[in-house]
Rosetta silent file (secondary structure, phi, psi, omega in degrees, C-alpha in Angstrom):
SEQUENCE: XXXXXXXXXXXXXXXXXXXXXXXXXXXXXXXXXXXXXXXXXXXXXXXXXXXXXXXXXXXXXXXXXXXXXXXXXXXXXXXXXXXXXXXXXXXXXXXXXXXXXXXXXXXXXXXXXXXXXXXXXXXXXXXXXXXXXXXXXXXXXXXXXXXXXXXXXXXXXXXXXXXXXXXXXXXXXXXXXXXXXXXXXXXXXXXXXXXXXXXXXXXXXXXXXXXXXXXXXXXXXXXXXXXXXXXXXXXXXXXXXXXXXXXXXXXXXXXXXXXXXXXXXXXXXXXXXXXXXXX
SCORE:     score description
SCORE:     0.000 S_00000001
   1 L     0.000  129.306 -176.988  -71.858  -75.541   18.700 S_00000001
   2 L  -114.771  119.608  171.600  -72.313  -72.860   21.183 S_00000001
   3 L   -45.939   94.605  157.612  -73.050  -74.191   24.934 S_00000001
   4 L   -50.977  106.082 -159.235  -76.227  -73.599   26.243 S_00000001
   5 L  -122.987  109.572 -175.376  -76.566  -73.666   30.213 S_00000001
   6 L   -80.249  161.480  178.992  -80.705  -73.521   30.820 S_00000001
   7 H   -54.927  -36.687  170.486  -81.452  -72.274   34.380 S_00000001
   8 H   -91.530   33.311 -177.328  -82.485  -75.305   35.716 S_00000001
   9 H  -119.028  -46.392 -151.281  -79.014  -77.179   35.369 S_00000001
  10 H   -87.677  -17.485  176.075  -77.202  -74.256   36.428 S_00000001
  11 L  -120.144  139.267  171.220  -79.073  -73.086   39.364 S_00000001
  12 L  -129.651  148.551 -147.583  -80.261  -75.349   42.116 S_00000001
  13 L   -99.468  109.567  136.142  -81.934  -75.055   45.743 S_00000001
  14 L   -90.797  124.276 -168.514  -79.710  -74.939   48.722 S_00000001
  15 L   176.680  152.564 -178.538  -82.608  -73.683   51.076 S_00000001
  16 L  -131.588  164.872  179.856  -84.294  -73.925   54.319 S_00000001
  17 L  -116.440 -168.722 -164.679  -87.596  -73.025   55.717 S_00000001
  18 L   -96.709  146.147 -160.735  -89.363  -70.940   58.681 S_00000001
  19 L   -82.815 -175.732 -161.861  -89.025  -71.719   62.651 S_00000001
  20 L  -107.538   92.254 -147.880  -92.179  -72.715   64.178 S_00000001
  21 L   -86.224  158.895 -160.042  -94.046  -69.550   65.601 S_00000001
  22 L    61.233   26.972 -178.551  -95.727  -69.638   68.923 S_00000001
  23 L  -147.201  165.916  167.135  -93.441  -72.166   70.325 S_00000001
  24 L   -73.170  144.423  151.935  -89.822  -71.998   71.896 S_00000001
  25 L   -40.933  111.517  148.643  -87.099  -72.412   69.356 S_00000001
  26 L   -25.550  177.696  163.652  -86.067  -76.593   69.114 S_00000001
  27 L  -106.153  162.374  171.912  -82.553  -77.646   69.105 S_00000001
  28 H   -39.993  -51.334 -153.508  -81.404  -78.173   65.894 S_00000001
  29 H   -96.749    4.577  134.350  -81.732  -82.224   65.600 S_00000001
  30 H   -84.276   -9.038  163.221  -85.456  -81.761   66.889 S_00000001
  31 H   -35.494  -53.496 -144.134  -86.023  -78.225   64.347 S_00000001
  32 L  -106.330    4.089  174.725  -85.694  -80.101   61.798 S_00000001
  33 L   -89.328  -13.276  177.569  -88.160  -82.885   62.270 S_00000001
  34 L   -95.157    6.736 -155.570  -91.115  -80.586   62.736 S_00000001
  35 L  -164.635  134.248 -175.174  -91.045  -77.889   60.068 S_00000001
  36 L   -50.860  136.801  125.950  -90.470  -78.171   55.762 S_00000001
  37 L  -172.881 -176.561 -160.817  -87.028  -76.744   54.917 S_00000001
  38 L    59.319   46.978 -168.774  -84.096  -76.901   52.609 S_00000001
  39 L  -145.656   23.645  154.199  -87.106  -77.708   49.516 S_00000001
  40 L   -85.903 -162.226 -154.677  -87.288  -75.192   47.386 S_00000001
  41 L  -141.563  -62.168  165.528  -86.908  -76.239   43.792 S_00000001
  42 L   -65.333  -32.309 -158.922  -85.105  -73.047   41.394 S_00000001
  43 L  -130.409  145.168 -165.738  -84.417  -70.577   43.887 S_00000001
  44 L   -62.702  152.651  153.843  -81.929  -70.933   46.919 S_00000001
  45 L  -116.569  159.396 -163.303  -83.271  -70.198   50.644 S_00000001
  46 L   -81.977   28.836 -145.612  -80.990  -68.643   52.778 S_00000001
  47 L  -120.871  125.466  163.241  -80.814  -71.270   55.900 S_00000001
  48 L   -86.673  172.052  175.254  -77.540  -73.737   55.958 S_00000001
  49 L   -60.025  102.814 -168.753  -77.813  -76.885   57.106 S_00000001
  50 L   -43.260  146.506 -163.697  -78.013  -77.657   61.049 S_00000001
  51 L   -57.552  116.076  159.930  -75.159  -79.297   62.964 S_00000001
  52 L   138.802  -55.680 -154.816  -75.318  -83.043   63.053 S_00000001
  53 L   -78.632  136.734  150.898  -78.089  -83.441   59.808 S_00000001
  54 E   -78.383  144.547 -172.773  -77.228  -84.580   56.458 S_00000001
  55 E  -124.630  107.542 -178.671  -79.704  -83.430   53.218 S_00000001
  56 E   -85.204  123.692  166.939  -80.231  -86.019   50.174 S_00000001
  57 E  -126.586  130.875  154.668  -82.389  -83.816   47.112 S_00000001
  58 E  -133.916  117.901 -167.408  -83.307  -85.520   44.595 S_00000001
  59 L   -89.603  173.721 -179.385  -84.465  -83.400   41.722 S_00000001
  60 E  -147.482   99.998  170.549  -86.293  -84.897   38.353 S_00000001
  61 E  -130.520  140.214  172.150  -87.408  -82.823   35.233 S_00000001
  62 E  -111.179  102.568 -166.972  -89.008  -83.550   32.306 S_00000001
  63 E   -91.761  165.347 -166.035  -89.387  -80.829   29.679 S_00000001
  64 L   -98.672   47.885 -164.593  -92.491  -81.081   26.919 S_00000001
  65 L  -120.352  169.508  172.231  -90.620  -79.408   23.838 S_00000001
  66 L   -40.553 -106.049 -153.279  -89.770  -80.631   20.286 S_00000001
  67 L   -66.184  119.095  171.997  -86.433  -82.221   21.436 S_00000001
  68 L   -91.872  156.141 -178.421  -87.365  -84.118   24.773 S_00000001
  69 E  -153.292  127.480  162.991  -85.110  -84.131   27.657 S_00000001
  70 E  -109.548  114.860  162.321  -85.189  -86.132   31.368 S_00000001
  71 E  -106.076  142.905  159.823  -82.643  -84.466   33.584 S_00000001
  72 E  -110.605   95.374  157.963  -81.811  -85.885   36.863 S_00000001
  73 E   -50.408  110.374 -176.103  -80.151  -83.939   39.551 S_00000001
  74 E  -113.443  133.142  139.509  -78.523  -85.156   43.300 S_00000001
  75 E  -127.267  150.536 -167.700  -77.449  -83.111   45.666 S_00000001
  76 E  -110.438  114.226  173.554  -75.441  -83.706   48.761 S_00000001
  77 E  -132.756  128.195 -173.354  -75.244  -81.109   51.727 S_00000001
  78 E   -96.938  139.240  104.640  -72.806  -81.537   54.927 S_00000001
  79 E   -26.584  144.527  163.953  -72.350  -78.768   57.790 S_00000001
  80 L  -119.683  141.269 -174.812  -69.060  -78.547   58.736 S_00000001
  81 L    55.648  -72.269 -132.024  -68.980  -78.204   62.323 S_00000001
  82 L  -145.288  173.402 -161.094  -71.810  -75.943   62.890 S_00000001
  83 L  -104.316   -9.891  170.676  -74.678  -74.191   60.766 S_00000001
  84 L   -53.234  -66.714  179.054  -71.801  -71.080   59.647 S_00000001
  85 E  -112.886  123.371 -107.683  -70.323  -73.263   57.176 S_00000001
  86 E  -160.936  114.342  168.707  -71.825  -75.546   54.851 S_00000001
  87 E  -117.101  147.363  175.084  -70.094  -77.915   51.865 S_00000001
  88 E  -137.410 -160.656  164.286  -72.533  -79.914   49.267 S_00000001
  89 E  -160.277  132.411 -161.436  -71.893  -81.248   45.564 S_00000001
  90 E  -126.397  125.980  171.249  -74.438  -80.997   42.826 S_00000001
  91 E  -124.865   93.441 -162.528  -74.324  -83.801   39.811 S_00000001
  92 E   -89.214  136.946 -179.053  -76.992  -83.462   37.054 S_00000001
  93 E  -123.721  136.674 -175.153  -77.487  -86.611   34.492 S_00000001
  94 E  -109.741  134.576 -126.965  -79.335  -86.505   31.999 S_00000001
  95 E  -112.693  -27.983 -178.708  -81.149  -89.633   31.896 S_00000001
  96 E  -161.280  120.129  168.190  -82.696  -89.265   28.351 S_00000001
  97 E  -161.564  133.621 -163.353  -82.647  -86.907   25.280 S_00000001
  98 L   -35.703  -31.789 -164.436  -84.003  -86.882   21.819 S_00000001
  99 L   -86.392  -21.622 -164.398  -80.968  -84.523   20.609 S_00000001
 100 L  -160.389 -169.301 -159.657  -77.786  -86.351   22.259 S_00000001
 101 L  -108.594  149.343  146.216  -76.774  -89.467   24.251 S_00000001
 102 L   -69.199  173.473 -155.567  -77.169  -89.150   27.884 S_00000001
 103 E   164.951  162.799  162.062  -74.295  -88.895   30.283 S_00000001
 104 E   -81.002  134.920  168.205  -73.218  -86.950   33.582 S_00000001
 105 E   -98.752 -170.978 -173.690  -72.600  -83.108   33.026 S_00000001
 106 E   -57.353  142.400  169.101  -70.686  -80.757   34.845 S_00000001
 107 E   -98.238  147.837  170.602  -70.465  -81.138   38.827 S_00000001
 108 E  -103.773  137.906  174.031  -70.431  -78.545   41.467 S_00000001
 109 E  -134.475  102.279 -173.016  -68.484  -78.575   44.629 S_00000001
 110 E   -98.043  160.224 -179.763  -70.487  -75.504   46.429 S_00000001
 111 E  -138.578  149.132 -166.025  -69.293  -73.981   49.768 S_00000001
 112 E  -154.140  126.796  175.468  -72.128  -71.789   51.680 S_00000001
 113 E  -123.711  130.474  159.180  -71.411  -69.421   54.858 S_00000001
 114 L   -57.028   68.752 -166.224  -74.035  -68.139   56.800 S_00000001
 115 L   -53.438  -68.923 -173.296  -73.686  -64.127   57.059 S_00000001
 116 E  -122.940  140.047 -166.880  -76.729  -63.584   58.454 S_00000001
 117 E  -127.555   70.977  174.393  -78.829  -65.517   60.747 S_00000001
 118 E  -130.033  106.333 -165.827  -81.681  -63.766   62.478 S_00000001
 119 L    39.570   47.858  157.332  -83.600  -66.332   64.579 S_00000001
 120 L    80.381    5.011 -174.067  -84.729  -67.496   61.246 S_00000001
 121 L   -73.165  -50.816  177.256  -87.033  -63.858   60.390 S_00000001
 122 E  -131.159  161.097 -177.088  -83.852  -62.839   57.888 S_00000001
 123 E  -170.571  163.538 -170.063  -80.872  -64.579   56.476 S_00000001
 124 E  -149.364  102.600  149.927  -77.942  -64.252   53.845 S_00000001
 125 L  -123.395   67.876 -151.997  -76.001  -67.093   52.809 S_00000001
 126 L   -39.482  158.279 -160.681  -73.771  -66.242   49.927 S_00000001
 127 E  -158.631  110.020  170.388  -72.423  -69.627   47.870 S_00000001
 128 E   -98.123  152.693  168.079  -69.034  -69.893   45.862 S_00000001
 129 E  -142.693  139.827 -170.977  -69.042  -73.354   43.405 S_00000001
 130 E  -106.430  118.681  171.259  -66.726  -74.490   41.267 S_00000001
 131 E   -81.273  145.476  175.560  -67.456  -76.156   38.310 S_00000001
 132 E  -134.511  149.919 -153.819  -65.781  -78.808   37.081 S_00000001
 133 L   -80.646   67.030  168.850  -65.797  -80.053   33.124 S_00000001
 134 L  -115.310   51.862 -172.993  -66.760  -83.700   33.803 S_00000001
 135 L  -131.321  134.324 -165.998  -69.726  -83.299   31.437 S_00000001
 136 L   -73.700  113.127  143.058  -69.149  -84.854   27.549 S_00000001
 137 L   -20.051  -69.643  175.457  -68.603  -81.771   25.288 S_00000001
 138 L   -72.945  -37.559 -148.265  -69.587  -83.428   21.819 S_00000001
 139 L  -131.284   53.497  168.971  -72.808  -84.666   23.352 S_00000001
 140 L    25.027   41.326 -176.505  -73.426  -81.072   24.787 S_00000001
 141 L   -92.617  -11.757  169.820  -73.615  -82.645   28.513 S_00000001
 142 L  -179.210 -160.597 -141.236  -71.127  -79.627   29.465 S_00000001
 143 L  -127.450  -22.091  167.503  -68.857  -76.701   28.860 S_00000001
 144 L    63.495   35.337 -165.509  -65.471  -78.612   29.016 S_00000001
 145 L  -131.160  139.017  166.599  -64.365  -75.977   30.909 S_00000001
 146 L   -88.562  138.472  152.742  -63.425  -75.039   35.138 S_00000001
 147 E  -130.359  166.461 -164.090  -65.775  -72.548   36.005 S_00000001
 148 E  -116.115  153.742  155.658  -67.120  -70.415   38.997 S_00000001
 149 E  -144.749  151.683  169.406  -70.480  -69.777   40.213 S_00000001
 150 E  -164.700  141.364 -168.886  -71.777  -67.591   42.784 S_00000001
 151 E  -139.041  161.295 -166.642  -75.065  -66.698   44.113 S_00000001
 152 L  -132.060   77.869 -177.079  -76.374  -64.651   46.940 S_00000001
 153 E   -65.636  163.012  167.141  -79.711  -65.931   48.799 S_00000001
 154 E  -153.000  139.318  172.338  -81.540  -63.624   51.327 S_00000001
 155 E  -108.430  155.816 -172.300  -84.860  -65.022   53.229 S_00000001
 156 E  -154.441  123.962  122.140  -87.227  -62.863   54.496 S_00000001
 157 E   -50.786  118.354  159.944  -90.501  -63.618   56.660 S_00000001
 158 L  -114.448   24.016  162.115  -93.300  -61.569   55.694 S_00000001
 159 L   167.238  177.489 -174.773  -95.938  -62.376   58.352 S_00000001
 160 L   -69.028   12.972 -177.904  -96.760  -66.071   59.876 S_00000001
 161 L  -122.104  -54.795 -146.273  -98.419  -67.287   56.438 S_00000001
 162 L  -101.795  127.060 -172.233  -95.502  -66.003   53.963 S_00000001
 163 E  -132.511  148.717  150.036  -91.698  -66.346   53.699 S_00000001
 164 E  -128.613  171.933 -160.994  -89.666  -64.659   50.282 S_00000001
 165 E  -149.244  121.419 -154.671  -86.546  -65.586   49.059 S_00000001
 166 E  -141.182  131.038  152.368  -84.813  -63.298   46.632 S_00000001
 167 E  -119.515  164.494  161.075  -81.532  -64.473   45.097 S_00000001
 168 E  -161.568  131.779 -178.687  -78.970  -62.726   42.423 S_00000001
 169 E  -144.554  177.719  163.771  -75.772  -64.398   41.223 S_00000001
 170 E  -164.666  137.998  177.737  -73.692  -65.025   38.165 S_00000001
 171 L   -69.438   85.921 -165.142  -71.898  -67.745   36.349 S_00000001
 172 L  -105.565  137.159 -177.145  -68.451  -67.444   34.496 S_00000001
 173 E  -139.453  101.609 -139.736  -67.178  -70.107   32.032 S_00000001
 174 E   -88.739  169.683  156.033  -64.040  -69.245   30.744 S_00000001
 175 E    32.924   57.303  146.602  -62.170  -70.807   27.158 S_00000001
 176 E   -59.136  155.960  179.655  -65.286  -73.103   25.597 S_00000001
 177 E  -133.213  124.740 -171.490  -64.094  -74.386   22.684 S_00000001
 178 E   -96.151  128.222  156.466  -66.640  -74.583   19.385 S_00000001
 179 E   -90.449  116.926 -166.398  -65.588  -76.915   16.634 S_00000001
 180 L  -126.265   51.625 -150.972  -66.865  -75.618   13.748 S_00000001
 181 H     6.094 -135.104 -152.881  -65.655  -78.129   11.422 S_00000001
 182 H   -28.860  -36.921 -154.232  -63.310  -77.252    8.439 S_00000001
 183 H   -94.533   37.105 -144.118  -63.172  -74.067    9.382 S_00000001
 184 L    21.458 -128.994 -153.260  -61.703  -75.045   13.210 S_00000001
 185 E  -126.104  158.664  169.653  -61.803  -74.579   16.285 S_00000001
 186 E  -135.924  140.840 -174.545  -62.790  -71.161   18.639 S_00000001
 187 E   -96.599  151.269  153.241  -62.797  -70.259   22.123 S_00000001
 188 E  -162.352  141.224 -171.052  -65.235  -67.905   23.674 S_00000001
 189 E   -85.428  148.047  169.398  -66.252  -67.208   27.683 S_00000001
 190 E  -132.736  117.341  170.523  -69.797  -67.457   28.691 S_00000001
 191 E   -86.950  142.554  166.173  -70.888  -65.071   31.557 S_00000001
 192 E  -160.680  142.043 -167.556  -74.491  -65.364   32.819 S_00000001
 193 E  -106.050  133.825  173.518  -76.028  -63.359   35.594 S_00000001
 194 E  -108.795  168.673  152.948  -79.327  -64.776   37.364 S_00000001
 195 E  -163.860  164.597 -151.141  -81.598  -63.229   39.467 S_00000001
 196 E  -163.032  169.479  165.357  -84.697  -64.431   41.324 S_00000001
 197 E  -165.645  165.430  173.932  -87.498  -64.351   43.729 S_00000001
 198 E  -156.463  134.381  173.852  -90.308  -66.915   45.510 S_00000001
 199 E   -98.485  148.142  166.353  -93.193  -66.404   47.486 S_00000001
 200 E  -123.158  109.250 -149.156  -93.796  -69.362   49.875 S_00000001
 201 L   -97.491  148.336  159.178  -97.712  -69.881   51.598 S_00000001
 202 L  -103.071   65.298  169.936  -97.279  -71.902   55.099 S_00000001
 203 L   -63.779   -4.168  177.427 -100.541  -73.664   54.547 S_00000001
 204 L   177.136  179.307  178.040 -100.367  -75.644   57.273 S_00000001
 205 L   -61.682  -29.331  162.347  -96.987  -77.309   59.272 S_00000001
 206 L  -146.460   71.072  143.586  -96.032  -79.433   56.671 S_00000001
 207 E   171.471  129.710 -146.702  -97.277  -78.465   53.463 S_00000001
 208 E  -141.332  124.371 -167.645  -96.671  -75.419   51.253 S_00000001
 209 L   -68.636  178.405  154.148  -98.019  -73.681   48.590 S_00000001
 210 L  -157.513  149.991 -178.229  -95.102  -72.212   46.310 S_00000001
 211 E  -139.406  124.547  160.370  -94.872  -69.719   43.441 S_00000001
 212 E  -140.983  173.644 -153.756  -91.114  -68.945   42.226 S_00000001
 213 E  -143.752  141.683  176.034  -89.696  -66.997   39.299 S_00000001
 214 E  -162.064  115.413  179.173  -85.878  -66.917   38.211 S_00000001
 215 E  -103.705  150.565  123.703  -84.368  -65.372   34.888 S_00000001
 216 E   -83.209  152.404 -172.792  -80.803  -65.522   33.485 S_00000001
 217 E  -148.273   98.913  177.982  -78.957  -63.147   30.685 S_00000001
 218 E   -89.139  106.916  162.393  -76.364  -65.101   29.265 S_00000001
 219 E  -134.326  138.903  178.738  -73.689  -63.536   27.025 S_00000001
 220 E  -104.526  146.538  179.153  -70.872  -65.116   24.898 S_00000001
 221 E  -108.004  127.028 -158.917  -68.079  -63.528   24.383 S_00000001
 222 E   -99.897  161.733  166.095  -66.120  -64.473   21.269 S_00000001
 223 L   -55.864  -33.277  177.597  -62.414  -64.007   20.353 S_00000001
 224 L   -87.174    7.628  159.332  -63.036  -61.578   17.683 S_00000001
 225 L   100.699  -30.518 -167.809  -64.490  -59.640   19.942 S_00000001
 226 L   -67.290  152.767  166.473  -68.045  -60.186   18.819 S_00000001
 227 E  -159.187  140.114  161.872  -71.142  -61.566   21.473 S_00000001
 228 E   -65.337  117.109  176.884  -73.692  -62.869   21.496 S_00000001
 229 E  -155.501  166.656 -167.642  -76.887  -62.545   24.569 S_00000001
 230 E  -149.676  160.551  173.999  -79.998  -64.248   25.614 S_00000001
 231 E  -112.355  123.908  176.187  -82.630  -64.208   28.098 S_00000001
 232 E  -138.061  142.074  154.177  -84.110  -67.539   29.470 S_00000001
 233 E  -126.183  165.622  159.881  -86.726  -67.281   32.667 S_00000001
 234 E  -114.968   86.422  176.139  -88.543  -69.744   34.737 S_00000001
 235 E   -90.417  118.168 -163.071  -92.161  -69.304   36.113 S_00000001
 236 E  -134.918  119.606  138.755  -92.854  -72.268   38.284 S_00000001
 237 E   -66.056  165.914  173.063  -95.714  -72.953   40.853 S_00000001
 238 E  -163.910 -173.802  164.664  -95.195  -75.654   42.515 S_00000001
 239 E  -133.746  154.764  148.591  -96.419  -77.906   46.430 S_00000001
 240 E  -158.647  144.671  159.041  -94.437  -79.592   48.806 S_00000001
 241 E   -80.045  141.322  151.923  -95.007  -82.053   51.784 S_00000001
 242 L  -125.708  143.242 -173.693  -93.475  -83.333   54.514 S_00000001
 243 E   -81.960  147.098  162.453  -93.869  -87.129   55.970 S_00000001
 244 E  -116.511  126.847  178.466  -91.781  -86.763   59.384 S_00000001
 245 E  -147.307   91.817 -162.570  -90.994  -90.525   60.671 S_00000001
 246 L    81.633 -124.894  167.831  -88.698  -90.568   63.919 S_00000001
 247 L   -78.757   -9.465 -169.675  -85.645  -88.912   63.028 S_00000001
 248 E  -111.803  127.262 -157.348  -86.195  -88.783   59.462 S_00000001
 249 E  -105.641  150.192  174.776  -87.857  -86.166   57.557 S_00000001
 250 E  -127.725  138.294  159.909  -88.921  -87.065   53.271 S_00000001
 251 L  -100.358   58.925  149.792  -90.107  -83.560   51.497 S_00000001
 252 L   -40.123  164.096  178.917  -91.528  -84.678   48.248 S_00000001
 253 E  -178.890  163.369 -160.093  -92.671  -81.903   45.762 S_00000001
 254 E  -145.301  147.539 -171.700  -94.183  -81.354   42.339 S_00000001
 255 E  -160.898  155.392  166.872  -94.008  -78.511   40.301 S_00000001
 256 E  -134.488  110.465 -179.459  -94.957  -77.427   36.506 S_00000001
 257 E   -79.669  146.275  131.612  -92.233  -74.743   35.276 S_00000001
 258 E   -73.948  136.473 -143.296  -92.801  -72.627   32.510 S_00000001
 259 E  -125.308   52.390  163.866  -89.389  -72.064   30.424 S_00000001
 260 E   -54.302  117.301 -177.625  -89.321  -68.630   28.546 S_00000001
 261 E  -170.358  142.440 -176.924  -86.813  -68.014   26.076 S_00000001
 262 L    37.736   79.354  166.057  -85.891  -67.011   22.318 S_00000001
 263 L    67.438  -10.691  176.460  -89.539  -66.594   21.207 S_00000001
 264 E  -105.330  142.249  156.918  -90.511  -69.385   22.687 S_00000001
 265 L   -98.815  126.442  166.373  -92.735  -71.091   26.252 S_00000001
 266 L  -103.764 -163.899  132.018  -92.032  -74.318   27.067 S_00000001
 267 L  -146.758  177.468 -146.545  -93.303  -76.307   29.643 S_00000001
 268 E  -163.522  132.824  150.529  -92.411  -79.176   31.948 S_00000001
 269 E  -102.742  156.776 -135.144  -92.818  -81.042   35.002 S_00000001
 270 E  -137.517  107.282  177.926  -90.378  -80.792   38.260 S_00000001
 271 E  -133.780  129.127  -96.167  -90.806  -83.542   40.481 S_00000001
 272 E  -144.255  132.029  157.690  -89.032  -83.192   44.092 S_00000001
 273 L  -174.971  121.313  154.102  -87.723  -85.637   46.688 S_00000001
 274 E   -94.679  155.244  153.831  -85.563  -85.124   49.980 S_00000001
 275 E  -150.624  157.524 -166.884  -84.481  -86.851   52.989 S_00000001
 276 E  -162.640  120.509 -138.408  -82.996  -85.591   55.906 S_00000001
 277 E  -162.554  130.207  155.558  -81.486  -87.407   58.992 S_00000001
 278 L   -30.482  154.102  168.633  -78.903  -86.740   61.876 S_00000001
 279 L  -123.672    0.000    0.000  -75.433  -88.287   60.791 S_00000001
């Protein structure tokens, strides 16, 4: 069995949105009650969290292929001190699937520093994560392997309607080990490089149009020298809202990706859900 990692387990949105033009810049713990961010849904935005506020996402996908699969995703994102540095943990479960038992897969423990911050028109906020193999091998839930990830977001405002978001990163997962009955067992590392981009529409103060696009090129590398490589993208429109109530902001969002890969389109719905609250 050779480990697959589709795009939407291995990459996930750490992301923020756009300040509130025509007005003075908020303080952080009012910023964040007036205006969508940290909600995209494939591709990172470039904004850490603000000092004080904690971010619950909870993602949900259901793909429509021969072999069905419900993954569930959580992620958790902390500031530490200040809006520089930024720790989270990403746990994906897969809740149901025609091919294997469900189970928890590999976890992330991501760290995110804020290079560039400027007054929210551009940003850079490169992300190292560690993987760690607490995802069930035989019932292909993970790579049974410590691995790295690292990705590089950059935000960009391109006028008062339109923010982009461009990322490129890559994954390495060192020693997998294939059992290939009688004839044993084999190791081989799997590298995979992403890259990405999203347009974002600012229909209105809380609610947003979204179009984003993200491919990976995965190759394994075998002992004998030999590899293996593949191409998987993701074209996904998608919406998201936000309810604001006090201190507490909920982002829902909905999305339907298309899944390109080996000859094939798949398709799926993406369904979205934040909260976000001072600590």
């Amino acid at each position: 069995m050779t480990l697959r990692w589709p795009p939407f387990i291995v990459l996930w949105s750490v992301s923020a949105g756009p300040v509130m033009f025509g007005q003075s810049v908020p303080s952080p713990k009012e910023e964040y009650t007036r205006r969508i961010e940290d909600n995209s849904f494939f591709i990172e935005e470039a904004y850490n969290q603000e000092k004080g506020v904690v971010q619950h996402i909870s993602n949900l996908q259901y793909s429509f292929t021969r072999q069905k699969h419900l993954l569930y995703t959580f992620t958790q994102e902390w500031p530490l001190g200040g809006m520089d540095h930024q720790l989270s943990y990403t746990a994906p479960i897969s809740l149901y699937s025609s091919s294997h038992p469900g189970g928890v897969g590999d976890i992330l423990i991501n760290y995110r520093y804020q290079l560039v911050d400027n007054d929210g028109w551009a940003a850079v906020a490169p992300r190292l994560s560690v993987i760690f193999p607490t995802g069930s091998v035989k019932s292909e839930l993970g790579a049974g392997t410590t691995g790295l990830q690292v990705n590089i977001p950059a935000s960009k405002h391109l006028s008062q309607s339109f923010v982009a978001h461009l990322n490129a990163g890559f994954t390495y997962l060192p020693d997998i080990r294939d059992e290939w009955g009688s004839s044993g067992t084999t190791k081989h590392t799997l590298i995979s490089y992403n890259v990405g981009a999203s347009v974002i529409w600012l229909t209105a103060e809380t609610f947003n149009l979204m179009l984003e696009y993200t491919t990976s090129f995965s190759a394994d590398v075998f002992e004998d020298g030999t590899n293996e490589r593949t191409t998987d993208a993701i074209i996904s429109p998608g919406l998201r809202w936000a309810i604001n109530l006090s201190s507490l902001q909920i982002v829902p969002g909905v999305a339907i990706p298309i899944m390109l890969g080996r000859g094939t389109a798949k398709t799926g719905v993406f369904l979205y859900l934040s909260f976000e609250h001072p600590f």
